[in-house]
ZAMARGU-4260 file (C-alpha; in steps of 0.2 Angstrom, whole numbers, plus 5000, padded with zeros to 4 digits):
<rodrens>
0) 5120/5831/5678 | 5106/5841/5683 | 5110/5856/5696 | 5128/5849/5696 | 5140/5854/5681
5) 5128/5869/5674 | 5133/5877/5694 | 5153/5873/5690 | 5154/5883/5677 | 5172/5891/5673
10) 5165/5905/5663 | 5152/5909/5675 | 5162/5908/5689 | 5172/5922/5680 | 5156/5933/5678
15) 5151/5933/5697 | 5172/5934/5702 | 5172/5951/5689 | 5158/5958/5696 | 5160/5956/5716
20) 5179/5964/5710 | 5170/5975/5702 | 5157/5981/5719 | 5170/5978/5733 | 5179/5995/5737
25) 5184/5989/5756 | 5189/5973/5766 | 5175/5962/5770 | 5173/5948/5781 | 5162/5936/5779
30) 5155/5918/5789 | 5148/5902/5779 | 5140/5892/5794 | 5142/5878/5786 | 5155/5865/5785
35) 5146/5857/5769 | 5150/5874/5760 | 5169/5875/5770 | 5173/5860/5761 | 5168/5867/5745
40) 5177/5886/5746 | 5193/5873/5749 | 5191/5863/5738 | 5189/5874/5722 | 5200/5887/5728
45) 5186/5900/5732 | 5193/5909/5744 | 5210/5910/5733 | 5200/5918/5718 | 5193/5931/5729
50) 5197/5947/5729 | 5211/5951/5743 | 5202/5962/5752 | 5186/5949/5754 | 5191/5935/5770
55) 5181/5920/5772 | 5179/5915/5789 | 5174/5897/5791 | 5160/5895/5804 | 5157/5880/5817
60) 5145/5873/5804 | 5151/5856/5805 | 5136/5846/5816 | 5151/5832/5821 | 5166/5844/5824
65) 5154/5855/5839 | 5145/5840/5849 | 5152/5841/5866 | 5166/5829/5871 | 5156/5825/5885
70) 5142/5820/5873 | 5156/5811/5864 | 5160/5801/5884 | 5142/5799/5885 | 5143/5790/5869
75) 5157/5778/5873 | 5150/5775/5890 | 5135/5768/5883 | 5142/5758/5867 | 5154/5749/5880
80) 5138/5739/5890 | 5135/5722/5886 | 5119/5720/5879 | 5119/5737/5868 | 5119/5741/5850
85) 5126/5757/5847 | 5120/5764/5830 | 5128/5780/5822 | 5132/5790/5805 | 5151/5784/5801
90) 5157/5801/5803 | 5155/5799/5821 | 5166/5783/5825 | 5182/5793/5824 | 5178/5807/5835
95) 5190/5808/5850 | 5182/5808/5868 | 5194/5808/5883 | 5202/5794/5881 | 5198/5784/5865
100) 5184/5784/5851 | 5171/5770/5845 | 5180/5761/5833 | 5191/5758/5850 | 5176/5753/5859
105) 5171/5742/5844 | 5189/5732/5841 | 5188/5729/5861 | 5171/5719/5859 | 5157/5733/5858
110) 5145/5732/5847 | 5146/5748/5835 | 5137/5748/5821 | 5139/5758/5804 | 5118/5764/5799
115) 5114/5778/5786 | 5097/5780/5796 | 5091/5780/5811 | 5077/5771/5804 | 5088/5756/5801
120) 5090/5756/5818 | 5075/5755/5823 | 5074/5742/5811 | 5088/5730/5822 | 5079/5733/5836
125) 5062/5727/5830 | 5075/5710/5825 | 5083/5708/5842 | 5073/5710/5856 | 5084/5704/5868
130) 5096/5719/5864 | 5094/5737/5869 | 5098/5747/5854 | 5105/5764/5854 | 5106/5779/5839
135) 5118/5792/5841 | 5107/5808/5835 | 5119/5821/5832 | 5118/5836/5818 | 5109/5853/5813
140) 5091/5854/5810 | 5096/5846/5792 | 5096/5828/5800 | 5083/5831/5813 | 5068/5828/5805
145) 5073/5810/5802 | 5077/5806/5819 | 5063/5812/5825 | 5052/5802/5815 | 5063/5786/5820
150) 5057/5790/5838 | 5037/5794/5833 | 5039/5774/5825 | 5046/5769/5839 | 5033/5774/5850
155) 5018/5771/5839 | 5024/5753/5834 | 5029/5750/5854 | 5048/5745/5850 | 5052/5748/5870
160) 5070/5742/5866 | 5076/5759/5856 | 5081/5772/5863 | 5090/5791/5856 | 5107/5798/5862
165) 5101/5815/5855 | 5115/5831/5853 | 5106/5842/5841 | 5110/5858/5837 | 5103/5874/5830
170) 5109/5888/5819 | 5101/5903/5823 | 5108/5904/5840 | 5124/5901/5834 | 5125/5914/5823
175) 5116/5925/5838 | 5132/5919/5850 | 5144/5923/5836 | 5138/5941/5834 | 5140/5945/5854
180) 5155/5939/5854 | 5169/5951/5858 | 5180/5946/5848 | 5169/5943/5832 | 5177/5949/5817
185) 5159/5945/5806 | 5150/5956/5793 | 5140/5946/5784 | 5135/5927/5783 | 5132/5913/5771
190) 5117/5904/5779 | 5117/5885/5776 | 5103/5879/5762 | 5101/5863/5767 | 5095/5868/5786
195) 5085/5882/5778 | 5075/5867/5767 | 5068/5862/5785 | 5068/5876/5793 | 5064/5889/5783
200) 5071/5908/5783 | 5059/5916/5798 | 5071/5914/5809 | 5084/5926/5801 | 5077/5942/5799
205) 5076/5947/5818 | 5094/5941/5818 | 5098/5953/5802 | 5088/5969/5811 | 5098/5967/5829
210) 5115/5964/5822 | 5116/5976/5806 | 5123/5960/5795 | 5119/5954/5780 | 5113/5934/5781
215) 5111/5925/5764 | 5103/5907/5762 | 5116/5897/5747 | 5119/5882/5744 | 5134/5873/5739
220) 5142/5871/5725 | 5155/5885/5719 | 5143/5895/5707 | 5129/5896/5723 | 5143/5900/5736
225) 5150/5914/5722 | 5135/5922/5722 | 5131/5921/5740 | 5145/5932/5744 | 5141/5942/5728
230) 5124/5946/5737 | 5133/5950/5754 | 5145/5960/5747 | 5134/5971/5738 | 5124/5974/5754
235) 5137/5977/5764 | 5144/5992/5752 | 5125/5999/5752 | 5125/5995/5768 | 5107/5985/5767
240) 5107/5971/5781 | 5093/5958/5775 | 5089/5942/5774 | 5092/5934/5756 | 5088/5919/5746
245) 5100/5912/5735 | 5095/5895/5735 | 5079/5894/5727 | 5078/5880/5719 | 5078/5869/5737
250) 5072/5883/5752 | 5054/5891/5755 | 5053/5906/5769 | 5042/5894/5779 | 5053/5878/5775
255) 5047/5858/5775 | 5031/5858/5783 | 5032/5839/5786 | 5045/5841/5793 | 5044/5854/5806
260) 5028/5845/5812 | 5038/5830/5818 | 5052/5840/5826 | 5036/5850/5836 | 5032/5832/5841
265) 5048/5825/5845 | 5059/5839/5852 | 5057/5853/5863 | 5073/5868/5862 | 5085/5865/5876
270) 5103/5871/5880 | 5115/5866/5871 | 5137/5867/5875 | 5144/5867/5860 | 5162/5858/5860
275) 5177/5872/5858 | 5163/5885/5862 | 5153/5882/5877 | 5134/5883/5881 | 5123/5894/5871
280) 5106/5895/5876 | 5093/5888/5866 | 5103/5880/5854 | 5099/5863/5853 | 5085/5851/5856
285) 5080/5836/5867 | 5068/5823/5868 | 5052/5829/5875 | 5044/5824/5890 | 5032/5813/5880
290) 5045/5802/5873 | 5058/5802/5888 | 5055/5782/5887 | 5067/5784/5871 | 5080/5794/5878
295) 5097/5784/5880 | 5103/5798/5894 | 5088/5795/5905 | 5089/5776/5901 | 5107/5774/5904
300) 5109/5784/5917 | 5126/5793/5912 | 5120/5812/5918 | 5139/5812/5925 | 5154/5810/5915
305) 5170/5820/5918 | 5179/5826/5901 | 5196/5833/5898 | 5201/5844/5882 | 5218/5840/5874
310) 5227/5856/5880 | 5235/5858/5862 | 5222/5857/5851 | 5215/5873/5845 | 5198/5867/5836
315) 5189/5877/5846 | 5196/5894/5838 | 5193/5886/5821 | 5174/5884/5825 | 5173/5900/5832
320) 5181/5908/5816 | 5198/5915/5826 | 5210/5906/5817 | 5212/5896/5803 | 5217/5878/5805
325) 5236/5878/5798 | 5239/5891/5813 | 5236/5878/5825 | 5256/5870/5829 | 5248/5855/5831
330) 5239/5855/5811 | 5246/5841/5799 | 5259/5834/5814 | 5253/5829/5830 | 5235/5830/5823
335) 5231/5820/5805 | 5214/5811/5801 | 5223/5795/5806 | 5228/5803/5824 | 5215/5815/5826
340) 5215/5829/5842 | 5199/5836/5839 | 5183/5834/5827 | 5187/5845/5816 | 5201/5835/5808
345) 5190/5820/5806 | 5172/5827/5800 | 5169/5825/5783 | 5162/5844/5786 | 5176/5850/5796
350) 5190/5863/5791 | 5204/5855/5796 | 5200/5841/5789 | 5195/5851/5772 | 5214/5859/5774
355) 5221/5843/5776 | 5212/5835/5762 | 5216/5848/5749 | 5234/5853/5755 | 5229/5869/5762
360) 5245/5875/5771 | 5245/5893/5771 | 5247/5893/5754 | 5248/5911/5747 | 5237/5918/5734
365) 5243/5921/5716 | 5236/5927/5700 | 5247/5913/5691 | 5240/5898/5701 | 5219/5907/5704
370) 5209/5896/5694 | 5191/5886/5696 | 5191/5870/5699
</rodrens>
């Protein structure tokens, strides 16, 4: 299959794990943003074929693991009204909140309903127009574009009963934040291909220059991800700081035209708290003032919800990059996909659940069991 088994290679995977050996002569640490990419270090063992010295950090990438709980609350709040259809991704139903999540809301009466686009909900609004209809718009600039478009049809076709929960969020701010924190531990960065296939790469340079690091776009299968970190290895040791493209075949410096037209229409940058982290300015979007008929906040009128954190979970410090998520006491006990504490162990993108899945439990790395997947 086409851009699938020829970047699985064994013997190529080889070739690019020879030669970072071959450059590194010092430890290195290095982010992937995204959980897309988490998932796939994980799953094929990347980070065990490394060489020792070279530490993956896994980055709050993961769209569903960093929307804030009280966007979560929000969400709950809204999906319990009678008259409401509350339209989400999958990934999204078993996200804790305070108190529950909404398949709960769902088996007590709600009515939640599984879509694969927000134009789909649109579409069961056009069909019941006695029901208020409501799409959870949650993700990175990847899934943005198509959310936005939902609410330009909306308004151009006059479907006054849709409306947008919207907790977008961006990258480049995120990886700003990450670089002023005290206690980051970063030197380079995997930037995610996908959100560069919308957004572009003129974003990152300004980021590179102020922060002396190293940002290269990959994608995401092993041979992409293994020659993203070759990249940022071998600038580190000339120590080079530029932006990179390793993802060709998908990402243009100035990004999906298209696409960035209908976010200029549909969003404005806002904001933005980030769950386990906390605000960081500019870093997400909302509805612009044009379209604030179609904002679910505004319509609803749920500004105020209280939120609590459960005081054991520590997916916070997995987003930020501080620890990985078998440290947590409460990883593969207390907290499973099944009885999830935090997001990050019920994303399809998040680490914990990548852990979980592919029975990472501090596992230490050997020569005898270092192979490609």
């Amino acid at each position: 299959m086409k851009y699938i088994d020829e970047f699985q290679d064994p013997a190529l995977a080889r070739r690019l794990l020879d030669d970072i050996a071959g450059t590194v002569t010092r430890p290195w640490s290095v982010m992937e943003v995204c959980g897309g990419q988490t998932h796939s270090i994980i799953r094929h063992g990347i980070d065990q074929l490394l060489p020792g010295n070279i530490e993956l950090i896994h980055g709050p990438g993961c769209p569903v693991c960093v929307t804030p709980l009280e966007v979560i609350d929000k969400a709950l709040e809204i999906a319990s009204r009678p008259g409401v259809v509350f339209c989400s991704f999958g990934d999204m139903l078993r996200v804790p909140g305070s108190g529950r999540d909404l398949f709960r809301v769902k088996s007590d009466g709600g009515d939640v309903r599984v879509v694969y686009s927000p134009l789909d909900a649109l579409r069961i609004a056009q069909r019941t127009p006695d029901r208020q209809v409501v799409f959870f718009g949650v993700g990175f600039e990847t899934t943005a574009p198509a959310i936005a478009m939902a609410a330009h049809q909306a308004k151009r076709l006059e479907v006054r009963n849709f409306s947008l929960l919207v907790s977008h969020v961006r990258v480049p701010p995120a990886i700003e934040a990450i670089m002023r924190s005290p206690d980051c531990r970063v030197q380079a960065f995997l930037a995610a291909g996908h959100v560069c296939s919308v957004m572009g790469t003129l974003e990152y340079p300004a980021l590179a220059d102020t922060h002396k690091v190293p940002i290269v776009v990959t994608g995401f299968e092993p041979l992409d991800i293994l020659e993203g970190i070759r990249r940022a290895v071998r600038q580190l040791e000339r120590g080079e700081h530029r932006v990179e493209n390793a993802y060709p075949r998908a990402v243009r410096p100035q990004g999906n035209p298209v696409a960035l037209s209908v976010l200029r229409e549909v969003f404005t940058t806002t904001d933005r708290a980030w769950r386990g982290i906390g605000t960081i300015p500019g870093s997400g979007w909302r509805l612009t003032d044009a379209y604030r008929d179609y904002d679910a906040e505004h319509r609803f009128e749920v500004a105020d919800v209280a939120t609590a954190e459960p005081a054991v979970c520590r997916s916070g410090e997995v987003l930020q990059g501080l620890v990985k998520p078998h440290e947590c006491a409460a990883f593969g006990t207390a907290c499973t996909p099944r009885t999830p504490l935090g997001a990050t162990m019920v994303s399809s993108e998040g680490a914990c659940a990548a852990y979980y899945l592919y029975r990472r439990l501090a596992t230490p790395r050997t020569e005898e069991t270092a192979s490609v997947d």
